[in-house]
TISE-710328 format. One record per atom (N, C-alpha, C): x, y, z; residue in one letter; atom name. Coordinates in Angstrom, 2 decimals. Atoms other than C-alpha are relative to their C-alpha. Example, Ala and Ser with C-alpha at 12.3 -4.5 7.8 and 13.67 -1.06 7.14 Angstrom:
BEGIN
SITE,0.89,-1.19,0.00,A,N
SITE,12.30,-4.50,7.80,A,CA
SITE,0.90,1.20,0.00,A,C
SITE,-0.82,-1.19,-0.06,S,N
SITE,13.67,-1.06,7.14,S,CA
SITE,-0.77,1.09,0.73,S,C
This chain:
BEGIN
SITE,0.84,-1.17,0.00,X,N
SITE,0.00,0.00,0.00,X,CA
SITE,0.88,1.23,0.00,X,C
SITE,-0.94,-1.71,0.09,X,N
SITE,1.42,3.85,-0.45,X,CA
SITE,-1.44,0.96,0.48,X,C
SITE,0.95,-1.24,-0.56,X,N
SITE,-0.19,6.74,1.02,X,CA
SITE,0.77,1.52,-0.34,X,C
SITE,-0.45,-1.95,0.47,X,N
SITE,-0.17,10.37,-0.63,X,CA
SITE,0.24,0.68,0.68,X,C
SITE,-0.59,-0.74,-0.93,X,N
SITE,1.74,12.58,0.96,X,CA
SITE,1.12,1.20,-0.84,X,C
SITE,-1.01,-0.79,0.84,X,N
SITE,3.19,15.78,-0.24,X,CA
SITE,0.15,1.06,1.53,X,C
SITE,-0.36,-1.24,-1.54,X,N
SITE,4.46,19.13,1.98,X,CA
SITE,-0.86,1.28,-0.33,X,C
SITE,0.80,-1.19,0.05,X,N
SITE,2.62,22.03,2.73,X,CA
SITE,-0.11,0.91,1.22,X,C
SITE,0.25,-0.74,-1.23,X,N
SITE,2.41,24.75,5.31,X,CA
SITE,-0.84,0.13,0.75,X,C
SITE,0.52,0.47,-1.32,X,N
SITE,0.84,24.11,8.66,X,CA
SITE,-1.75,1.12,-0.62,X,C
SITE,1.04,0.11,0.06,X,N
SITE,-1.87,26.56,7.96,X,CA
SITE,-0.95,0.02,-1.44,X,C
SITE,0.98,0.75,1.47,X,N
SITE,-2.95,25.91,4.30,X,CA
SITE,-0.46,-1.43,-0.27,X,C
SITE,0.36,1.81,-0.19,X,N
SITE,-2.77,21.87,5.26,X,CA
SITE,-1.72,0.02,0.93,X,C
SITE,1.55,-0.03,-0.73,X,N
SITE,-6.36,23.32,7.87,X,CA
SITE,-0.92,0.38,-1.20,X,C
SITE,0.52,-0.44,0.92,X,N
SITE,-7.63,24.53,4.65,X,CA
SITE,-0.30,-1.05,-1.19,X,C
SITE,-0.15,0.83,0.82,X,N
SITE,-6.89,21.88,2.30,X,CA
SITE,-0.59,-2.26,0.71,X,C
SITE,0.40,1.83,-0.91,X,N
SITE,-7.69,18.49,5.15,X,CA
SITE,-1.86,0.17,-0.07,X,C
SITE,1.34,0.13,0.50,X,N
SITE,-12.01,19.54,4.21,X,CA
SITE,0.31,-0.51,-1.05,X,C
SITE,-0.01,0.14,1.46,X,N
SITE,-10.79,19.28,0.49,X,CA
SITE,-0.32,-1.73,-0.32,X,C
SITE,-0.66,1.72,0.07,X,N
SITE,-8.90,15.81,0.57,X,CA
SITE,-1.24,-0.80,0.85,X,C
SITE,0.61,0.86,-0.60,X,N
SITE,-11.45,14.58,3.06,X,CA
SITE,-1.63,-0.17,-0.67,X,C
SITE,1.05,0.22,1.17,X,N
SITE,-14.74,14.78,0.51,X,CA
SITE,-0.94,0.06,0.63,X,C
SITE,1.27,0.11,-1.05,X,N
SITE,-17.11,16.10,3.04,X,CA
SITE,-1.41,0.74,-0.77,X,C
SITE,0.76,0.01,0.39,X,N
SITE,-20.59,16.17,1.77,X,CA
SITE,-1.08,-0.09,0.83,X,C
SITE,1.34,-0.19,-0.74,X,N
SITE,-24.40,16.86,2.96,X,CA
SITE,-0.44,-1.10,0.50,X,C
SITE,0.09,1.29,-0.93,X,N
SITE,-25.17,14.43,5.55,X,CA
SITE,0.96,-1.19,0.49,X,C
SITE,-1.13,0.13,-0.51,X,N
SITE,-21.95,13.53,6.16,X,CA
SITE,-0.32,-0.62,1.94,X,C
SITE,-0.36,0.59,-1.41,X,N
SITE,-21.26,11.23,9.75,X,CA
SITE,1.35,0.49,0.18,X,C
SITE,-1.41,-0.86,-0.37,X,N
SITE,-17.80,13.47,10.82,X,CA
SITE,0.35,-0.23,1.56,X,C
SITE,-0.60,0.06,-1.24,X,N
SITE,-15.69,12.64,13.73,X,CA
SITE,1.47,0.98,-0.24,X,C
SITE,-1.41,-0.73,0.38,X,N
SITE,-13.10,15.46,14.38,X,CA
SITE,0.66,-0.26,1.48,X,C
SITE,-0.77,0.16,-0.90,X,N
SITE,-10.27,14.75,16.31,X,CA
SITE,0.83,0.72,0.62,X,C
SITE,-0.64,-1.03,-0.47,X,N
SITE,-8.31,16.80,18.69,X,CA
SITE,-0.72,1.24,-0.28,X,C
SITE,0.69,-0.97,0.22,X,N
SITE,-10.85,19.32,18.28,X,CA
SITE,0.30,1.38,0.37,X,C
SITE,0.00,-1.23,-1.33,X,N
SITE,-10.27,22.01,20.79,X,CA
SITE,-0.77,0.96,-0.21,X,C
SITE,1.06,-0.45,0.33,X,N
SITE,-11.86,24.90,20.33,X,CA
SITE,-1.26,0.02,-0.55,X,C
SITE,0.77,0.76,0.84,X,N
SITE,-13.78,23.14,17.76,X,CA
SITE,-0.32,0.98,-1.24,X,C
SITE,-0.33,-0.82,1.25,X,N
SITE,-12.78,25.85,14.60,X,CA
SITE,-0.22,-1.56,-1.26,X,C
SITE,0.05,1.22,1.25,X,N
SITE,-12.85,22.59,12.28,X,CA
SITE,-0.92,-0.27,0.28,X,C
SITE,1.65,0.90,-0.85,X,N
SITE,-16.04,21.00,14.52,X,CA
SITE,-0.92,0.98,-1.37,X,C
SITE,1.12,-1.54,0.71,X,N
SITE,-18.04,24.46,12.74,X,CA
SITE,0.18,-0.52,-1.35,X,C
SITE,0.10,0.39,0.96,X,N
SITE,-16.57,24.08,9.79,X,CA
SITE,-0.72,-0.95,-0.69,X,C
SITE,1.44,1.65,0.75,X,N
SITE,-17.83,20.33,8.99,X,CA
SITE,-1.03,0.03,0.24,X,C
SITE,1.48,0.28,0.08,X,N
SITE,-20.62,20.53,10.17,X,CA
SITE,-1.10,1.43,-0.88,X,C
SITE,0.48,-0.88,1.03,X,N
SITE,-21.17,24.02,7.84,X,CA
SITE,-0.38,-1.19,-1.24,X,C
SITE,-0.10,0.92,0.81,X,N
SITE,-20.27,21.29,5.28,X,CA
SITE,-1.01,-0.65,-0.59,X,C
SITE,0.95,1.29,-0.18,X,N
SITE,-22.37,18.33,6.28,X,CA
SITE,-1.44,0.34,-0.03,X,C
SITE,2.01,-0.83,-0.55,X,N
SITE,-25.83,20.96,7.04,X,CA
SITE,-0.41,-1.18,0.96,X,C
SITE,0.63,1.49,-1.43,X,N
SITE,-27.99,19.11,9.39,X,CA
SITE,-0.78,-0.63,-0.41,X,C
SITE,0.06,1.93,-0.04,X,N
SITE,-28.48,15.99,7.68,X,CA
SITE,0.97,-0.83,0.35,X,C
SITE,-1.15,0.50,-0.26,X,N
SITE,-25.41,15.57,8.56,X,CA
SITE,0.24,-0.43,1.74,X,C
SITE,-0.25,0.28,-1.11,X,N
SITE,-23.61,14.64,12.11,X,CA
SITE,1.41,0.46,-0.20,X,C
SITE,-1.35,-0.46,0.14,X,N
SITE,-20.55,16.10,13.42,X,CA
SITE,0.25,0.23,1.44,X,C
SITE,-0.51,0.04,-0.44,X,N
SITE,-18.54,15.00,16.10,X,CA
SITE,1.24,0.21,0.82,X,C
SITE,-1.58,-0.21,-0.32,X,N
SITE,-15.52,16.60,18.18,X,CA
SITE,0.17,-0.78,1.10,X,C
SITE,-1.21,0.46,-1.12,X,N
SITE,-12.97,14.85,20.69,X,CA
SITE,0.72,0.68,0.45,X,C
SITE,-0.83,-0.84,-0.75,X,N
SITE,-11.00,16.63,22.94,X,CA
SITE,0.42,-0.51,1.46,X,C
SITE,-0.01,0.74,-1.67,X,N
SITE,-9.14,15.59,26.10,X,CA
SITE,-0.24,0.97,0.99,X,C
SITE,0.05,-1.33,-0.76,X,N
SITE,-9.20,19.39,27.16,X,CA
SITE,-1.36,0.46,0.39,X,C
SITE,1.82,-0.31,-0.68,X,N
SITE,-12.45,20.01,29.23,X,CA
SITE,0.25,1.66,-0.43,X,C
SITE,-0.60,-1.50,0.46,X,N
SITE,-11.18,23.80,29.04,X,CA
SITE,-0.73,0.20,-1.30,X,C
SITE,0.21,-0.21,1.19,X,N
SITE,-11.31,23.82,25.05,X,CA
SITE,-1.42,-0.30,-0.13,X,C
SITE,0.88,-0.03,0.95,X,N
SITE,-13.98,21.97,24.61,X,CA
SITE,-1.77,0.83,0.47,X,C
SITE,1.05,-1.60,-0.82,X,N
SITE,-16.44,24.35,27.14,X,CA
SITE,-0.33,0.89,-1.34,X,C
SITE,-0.15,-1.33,1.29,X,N
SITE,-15.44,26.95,24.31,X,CA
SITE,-0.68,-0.51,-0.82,X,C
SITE,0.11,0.70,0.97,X,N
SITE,-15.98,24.69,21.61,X,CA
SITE,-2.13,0.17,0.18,X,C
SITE,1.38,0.36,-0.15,X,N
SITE,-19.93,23.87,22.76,X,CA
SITE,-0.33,1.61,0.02,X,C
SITE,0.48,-1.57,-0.22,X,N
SITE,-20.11,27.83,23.97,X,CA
SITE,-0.38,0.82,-1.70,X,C
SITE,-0.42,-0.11,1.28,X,N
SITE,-19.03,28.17,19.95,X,CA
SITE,-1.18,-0.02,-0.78,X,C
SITE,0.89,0.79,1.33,X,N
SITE,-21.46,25.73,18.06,X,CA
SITE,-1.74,0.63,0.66,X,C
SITE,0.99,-0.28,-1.03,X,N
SITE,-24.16,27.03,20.88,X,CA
SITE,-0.33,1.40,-0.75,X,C
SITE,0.28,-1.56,0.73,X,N
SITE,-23.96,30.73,19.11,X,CA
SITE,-0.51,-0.32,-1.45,X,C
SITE,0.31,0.08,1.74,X,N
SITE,-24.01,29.44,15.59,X,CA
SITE,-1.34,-0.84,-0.04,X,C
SITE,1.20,0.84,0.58,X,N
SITE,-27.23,27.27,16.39,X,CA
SITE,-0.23,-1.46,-0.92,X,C
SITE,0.35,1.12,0.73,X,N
SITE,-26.32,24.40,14.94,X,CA
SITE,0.16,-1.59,1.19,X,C
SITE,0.74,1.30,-0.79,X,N
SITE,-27.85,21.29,16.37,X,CA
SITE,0.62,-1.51,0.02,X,C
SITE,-0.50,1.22,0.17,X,N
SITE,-26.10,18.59,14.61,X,CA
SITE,1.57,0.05,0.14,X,C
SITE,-1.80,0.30,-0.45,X,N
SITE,-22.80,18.91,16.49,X,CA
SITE,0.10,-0.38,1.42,X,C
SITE,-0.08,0.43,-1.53,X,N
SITE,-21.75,17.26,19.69,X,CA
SITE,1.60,-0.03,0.28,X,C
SITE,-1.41,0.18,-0.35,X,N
SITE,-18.50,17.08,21.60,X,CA
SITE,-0.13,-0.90,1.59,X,C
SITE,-0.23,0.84,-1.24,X,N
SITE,-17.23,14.05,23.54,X,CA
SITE,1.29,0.49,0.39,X,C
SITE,-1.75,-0.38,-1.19,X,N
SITE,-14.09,14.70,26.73,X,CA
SITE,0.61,-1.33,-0.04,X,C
SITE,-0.75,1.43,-0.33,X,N
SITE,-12.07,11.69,25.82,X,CA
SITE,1.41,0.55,-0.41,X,C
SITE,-1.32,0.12,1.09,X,N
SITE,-8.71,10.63,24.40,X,CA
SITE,-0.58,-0.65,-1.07,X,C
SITE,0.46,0.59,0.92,X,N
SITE,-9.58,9.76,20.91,X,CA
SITE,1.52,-1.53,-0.43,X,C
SITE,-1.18,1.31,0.07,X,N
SITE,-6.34,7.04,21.35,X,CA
SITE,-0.54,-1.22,0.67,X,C
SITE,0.60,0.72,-0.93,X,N
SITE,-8.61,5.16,23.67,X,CA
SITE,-1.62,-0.33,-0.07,X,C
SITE,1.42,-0.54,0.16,X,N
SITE,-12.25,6.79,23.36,X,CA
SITE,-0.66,-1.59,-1.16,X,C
SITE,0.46,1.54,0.63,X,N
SITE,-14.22,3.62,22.15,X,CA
SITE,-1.77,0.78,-0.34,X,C
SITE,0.76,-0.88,0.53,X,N
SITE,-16.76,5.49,19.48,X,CA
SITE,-1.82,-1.34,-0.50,X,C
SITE,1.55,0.90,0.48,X,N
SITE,-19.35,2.11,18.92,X,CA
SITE,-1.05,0.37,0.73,X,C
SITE,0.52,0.57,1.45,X,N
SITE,-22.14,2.24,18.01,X,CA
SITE,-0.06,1.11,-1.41,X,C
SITE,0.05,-0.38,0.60,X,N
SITE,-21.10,4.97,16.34,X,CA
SITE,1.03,0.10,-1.34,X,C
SITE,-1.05,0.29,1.09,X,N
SITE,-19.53,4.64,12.77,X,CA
SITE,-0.10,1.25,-0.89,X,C
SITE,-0.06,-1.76,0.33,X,N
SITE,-18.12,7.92,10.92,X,CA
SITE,0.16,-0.75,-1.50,X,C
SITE,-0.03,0.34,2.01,X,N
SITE,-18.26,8.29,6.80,X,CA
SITE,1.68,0.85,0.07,X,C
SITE,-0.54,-0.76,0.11,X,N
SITE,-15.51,10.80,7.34,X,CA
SITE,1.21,0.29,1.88,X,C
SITE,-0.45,-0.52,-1.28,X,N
SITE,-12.88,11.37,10.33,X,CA
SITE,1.42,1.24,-0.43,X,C
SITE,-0.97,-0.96,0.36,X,N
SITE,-10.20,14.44,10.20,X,CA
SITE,0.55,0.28,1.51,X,C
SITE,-0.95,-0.06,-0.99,X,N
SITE,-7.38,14.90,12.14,X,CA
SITE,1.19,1.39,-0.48,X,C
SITE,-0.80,-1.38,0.45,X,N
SITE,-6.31,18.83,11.69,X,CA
SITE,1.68,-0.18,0.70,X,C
SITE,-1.26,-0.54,-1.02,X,N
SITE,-3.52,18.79,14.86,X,CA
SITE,1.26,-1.40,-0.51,X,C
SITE,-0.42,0.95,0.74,X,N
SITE,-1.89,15.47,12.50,X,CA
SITE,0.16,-0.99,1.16,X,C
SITE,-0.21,0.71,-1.21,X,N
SITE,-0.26,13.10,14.99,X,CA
SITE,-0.01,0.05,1.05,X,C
SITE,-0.43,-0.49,-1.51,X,N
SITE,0.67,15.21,17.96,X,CA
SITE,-1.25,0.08,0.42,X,C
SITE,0.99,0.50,-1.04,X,N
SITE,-2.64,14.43,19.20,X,CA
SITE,-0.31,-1.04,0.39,X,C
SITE,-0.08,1.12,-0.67,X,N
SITE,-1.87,11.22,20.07,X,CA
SITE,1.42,-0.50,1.06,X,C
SITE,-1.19,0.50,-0.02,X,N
SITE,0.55,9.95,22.58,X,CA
SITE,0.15,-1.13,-0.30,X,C
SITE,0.09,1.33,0.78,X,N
SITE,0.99,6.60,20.98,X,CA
SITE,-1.02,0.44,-1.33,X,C
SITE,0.47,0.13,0.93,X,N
SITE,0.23,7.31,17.26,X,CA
SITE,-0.75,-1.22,-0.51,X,C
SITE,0.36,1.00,0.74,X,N
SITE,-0.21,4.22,16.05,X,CA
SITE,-1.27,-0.92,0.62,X,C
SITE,2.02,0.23,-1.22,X,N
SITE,-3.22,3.12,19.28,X,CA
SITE,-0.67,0.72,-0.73,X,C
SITE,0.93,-1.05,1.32,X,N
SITE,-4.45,6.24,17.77,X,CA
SITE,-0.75,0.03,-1.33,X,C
SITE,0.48,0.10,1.42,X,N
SITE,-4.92,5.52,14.38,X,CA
SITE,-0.21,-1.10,-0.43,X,C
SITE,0.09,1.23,0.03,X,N
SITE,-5.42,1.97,14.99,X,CA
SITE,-1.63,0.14,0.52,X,C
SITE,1.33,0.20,-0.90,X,N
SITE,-8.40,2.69,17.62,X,CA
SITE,-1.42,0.57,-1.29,X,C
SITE,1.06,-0.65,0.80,X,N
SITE,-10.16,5.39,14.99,X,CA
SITE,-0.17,-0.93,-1.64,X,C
SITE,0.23,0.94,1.44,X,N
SITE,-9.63,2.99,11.92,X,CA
SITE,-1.47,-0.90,-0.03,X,C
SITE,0.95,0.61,-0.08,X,N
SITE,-12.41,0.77,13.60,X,CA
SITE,-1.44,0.66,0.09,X,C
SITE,1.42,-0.48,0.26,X,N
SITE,-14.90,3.80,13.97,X,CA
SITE,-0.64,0.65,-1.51,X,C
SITE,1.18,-0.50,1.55,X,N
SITE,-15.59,4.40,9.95,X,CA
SITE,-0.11,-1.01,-0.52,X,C
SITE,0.85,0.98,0.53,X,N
SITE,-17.70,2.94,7.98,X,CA
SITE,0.99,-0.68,-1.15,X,C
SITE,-0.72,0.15,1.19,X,N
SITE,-16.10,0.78,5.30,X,CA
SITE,-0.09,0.53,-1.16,X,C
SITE,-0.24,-1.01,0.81,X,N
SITE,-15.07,3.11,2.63,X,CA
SITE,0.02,1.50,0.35,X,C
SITE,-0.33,-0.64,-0.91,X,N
SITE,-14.77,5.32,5.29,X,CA
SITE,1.21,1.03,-0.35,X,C
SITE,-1.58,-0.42,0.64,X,N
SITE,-11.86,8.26,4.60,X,CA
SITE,0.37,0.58,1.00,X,C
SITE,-0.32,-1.02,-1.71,X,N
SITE,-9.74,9.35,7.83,X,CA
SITE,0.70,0.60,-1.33,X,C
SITE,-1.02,-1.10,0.51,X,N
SITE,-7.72,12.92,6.83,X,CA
SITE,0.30,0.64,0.72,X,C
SITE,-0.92,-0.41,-1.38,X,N
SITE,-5.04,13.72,8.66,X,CA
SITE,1.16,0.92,-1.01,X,C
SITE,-1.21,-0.62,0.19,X,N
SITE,-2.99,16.82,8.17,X,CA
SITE,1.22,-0.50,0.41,X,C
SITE,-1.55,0.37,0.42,X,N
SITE,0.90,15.95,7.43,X,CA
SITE,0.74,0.66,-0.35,X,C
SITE,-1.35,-1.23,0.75,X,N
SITE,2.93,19.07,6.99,X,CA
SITE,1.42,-0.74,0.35,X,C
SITE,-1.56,0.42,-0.33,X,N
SITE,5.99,17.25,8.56,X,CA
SITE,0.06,-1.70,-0.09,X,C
SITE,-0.36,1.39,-0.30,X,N
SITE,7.79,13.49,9.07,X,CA
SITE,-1.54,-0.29,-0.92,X,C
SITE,0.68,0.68,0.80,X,N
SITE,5.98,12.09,6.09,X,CA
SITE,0.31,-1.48,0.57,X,C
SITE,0.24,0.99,0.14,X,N
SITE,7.28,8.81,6.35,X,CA
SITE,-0.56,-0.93,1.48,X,C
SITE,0.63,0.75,-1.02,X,N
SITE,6.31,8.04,9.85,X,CA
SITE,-1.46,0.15,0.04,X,C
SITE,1.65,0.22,-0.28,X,N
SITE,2.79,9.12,9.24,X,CA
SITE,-0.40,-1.01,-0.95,X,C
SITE,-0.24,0.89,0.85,X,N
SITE,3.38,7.14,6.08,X,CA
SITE,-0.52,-1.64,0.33,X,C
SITE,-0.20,1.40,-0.74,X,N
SITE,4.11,3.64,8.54,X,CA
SITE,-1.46,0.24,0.51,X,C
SITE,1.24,-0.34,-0.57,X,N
SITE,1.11,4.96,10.80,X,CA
SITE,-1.06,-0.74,-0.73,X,C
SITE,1.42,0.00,0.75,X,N
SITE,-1.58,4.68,8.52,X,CA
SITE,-0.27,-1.28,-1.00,X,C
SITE,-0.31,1.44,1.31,X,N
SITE,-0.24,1.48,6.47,X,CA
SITE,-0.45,-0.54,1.60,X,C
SITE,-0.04,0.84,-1.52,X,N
SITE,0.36,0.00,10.19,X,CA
SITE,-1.74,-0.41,0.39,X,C
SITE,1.44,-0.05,-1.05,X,N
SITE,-3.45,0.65,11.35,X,CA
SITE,-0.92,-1.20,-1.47,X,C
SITE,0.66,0.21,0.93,X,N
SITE,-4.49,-0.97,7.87,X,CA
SITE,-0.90,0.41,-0.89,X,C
SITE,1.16,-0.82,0.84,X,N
SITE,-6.10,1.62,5.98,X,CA
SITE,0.79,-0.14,-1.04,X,C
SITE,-0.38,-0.04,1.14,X,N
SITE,-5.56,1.86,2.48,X,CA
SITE,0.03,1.30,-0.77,X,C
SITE,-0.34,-1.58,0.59,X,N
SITE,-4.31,5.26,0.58,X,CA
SITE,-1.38,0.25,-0.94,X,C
SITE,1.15,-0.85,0.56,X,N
SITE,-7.09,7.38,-0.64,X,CA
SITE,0.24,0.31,-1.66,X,C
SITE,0.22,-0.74,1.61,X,N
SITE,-7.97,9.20,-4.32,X,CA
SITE,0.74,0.82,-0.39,X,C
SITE,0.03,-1.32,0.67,X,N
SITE,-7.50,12.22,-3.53,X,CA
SITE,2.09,0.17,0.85,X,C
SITE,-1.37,0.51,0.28,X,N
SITE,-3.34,13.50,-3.76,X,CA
SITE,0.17,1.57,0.61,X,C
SITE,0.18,-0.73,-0.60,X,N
SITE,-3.77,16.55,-1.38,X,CA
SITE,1.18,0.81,0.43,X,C
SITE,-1.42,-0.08,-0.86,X,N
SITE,-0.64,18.47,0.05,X,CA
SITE,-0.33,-0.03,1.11,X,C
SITE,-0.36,0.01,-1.65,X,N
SITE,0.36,18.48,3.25,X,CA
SITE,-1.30,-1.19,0.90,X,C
SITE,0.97,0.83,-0.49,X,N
SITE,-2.67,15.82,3.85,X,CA
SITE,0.19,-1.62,-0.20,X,C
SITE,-0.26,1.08,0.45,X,N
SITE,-2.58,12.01,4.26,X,CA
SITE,-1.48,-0.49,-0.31,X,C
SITE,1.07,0.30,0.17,X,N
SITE,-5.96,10.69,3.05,X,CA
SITE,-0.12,-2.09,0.11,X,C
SITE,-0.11,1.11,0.13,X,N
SITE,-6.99,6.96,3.57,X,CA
SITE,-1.20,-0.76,0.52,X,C
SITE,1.58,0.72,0.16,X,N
SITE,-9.93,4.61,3.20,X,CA
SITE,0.31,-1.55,1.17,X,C
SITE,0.30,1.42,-0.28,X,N
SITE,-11.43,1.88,5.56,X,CA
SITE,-0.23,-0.94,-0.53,X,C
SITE,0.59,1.41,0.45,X,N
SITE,-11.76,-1.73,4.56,X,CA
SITE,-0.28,-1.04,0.32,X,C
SITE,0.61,0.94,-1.74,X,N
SITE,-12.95,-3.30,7.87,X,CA
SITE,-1.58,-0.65,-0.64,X,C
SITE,1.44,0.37,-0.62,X,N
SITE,-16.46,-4.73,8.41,X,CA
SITE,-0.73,1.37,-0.15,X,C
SITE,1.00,-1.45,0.59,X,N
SITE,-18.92,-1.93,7.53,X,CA
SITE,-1.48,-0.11,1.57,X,C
């Protein structure tokens, strides 16, 4: 398997990880490392509310803000769980879509990480994880967890499809 991976600057890779990740109206979205939840808004602008849109955060702090956030804008179809998403055990819920703006460094143990969230999308499922730096270890990562490299050929983004149990 190979996984697309090019370079790009930290904040045109937050701009470009909606693109690569193919988010569409009614969209199931799990965002990871959320914090404030600036991406949370976004997708779920995206998704409208047929959609669902999910943040993680281990920071009670952030994600206060985050709800205070989605709470002004009125939109209904967003929620935020206080976990570690390295651990956070998301059944029975299964995502079409997961994005990972803050790339690895929101996991300590990458590879738990991207092993644990591989099992919450649906098959054909696309995690997108910004990658401005150390390509080839996010490279191993994402082969390691068993996902398979995506379509789309994004910079600074790694894109990659489930092929689990649906």
């Amino acid at each position: 398997m190979t996984t697309t991976l090019h370079s790009l600057d930290t904040a045109a890779t937050g701009l470009a990880l909606f693109d690569a990740a193919g988010l569409r109206p009614g969209a199931r979205v799990l965002d990871v490392g959320c914090g404030r939840g600036s991406t949370t808004l976004t997708a779920a602008r995206q998704v409208g509310g047929s959609g669902l849109v999910l943040g993680v955060d281990a920071c009670l702090t952030m994600l206060e803000d985050a709800r205070r956030r989605v709470a002004a804008a009125a939109l209904r179809h967003v929620g935020f769980v206080h976990g570690d998403a390295q651990t956070q055990r998301f059944a029975p819920l299964r995502f079409d879509v997961i994005v990972i703006a803050g790339g690895l460094s929101v996991f300590a143990d990458a590879d738990a990480g991207v092993a644990n969230l591989s099992h919450a999308l649906l098959r054909g499922g696309t995690l997108a994880l910004a990658a401005p730096n150390d390509h080839e270890r996010v490279r191993a990562v994402v082969e390691r967890a068993g996902l398979v490299d995506g379509d789309d050929a994004t910079p600074g983004v790694v894109t990659a499809t489930a092929i689990g149990p649906s």
